[in-house]
GUBA-727514 format. One record per residue (C-alpha): x, z, y; residue number from 1; residue in three letters. Coordinates in Angstrom, 2 decimals, decimal comma. Layout:
<nodes>
NODE:X:Z:Y:NUM:Ala
...
</nodes>
This chain:
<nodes>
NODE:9,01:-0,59:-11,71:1:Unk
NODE:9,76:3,17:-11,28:2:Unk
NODE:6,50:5,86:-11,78:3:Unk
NODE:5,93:6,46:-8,48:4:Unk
NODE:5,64:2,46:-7,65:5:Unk
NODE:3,13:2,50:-10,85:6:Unk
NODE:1,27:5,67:-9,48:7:Unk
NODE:1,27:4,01:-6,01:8:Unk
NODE:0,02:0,53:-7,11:9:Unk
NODE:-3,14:2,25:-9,00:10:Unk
NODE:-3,87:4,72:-6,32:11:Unk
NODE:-4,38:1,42:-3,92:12:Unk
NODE:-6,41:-0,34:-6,30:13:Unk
NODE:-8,45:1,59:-7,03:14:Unk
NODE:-9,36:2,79:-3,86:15:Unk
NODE:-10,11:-1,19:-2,89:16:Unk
NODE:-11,81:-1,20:-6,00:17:Unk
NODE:-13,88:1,45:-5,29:18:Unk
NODE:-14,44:0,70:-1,85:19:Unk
NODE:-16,36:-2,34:-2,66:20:Unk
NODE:-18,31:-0,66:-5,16:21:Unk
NODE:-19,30:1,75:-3,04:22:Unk
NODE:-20,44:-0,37:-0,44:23:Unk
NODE:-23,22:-1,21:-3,14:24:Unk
NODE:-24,55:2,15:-3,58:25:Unk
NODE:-27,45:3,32:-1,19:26:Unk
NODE:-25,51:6,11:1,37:27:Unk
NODE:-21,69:6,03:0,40:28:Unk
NODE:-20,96:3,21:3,19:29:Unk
NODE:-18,74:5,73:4,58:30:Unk
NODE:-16,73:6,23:1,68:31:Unk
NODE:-16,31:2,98:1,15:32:Unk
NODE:-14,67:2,42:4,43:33:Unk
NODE:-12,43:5,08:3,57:34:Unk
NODE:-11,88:4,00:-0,07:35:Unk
NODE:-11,24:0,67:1,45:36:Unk
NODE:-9,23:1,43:4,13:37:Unk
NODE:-6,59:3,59:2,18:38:Unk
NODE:-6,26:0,73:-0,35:39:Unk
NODE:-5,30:-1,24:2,87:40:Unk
NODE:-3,52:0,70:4,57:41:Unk
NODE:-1,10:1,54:1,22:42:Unk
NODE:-0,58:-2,21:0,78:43:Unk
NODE:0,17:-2,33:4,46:44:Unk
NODE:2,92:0,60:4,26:45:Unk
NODE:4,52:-0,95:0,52:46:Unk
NODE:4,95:-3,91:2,71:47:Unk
NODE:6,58:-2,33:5,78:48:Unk
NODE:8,69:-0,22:3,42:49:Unk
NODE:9,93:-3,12:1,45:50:Unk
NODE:10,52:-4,58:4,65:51:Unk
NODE:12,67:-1,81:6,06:52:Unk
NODE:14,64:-1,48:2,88:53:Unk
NODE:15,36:-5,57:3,26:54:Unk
NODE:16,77:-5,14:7,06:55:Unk
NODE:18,92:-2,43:6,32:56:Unk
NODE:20,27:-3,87:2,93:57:Unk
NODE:21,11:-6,65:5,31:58:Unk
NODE:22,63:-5,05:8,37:59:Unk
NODE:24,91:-3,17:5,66:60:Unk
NODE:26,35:-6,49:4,34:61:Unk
NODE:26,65:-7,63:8,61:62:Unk
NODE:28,59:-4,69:9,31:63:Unk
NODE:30,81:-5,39:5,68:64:Unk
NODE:32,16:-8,44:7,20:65:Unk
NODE:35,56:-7,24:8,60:66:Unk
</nodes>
C-alpha cells in the first residue's frame, strides 16, 4: 500500500470515527454528519475507483485479443 492509500484510509476513519463520537457530545450533531458523511463518502469513491481501474484493466486485455 502506497502513502497516499495509507493517508486516504486514515483520513476516512477517522472521520467515521469521529463522527460517532461526535454525535455524543451536546451541539456537534452537525459535525458529526459531516465527519460521518466524508468517511462514507471516501469509502464510497475507493470503491468506485477500484472499480474503474478493474473495467479498464479488463477492456485492455478484450481489445489484446487479436
Amino acid at each position: 500500500m502506497g502513502t497516499s492509500q495509507g493517508v486516504y484510509t486514515l483520513v476516512s476513519f477517522f472521520g467515521i470515527i469521529l463522527g460517532i463520537i461526535f454525535f455524543f457530545i451536546d451541539g456537534m450533531l452537525f459535525w458529526s454528519i459531516a465527519f460521518f458523511t466524508l468517511g462514507l463518502v471516501l469509502i464510497i469513491l475507493k470503491a468506485m475507483w477500484g472499480f474503474a481501474g478493474w473495467a479498464d484493466n479488463v477492456t485492455r486485455k478484450l481489445g489484446d485479443d487479436d
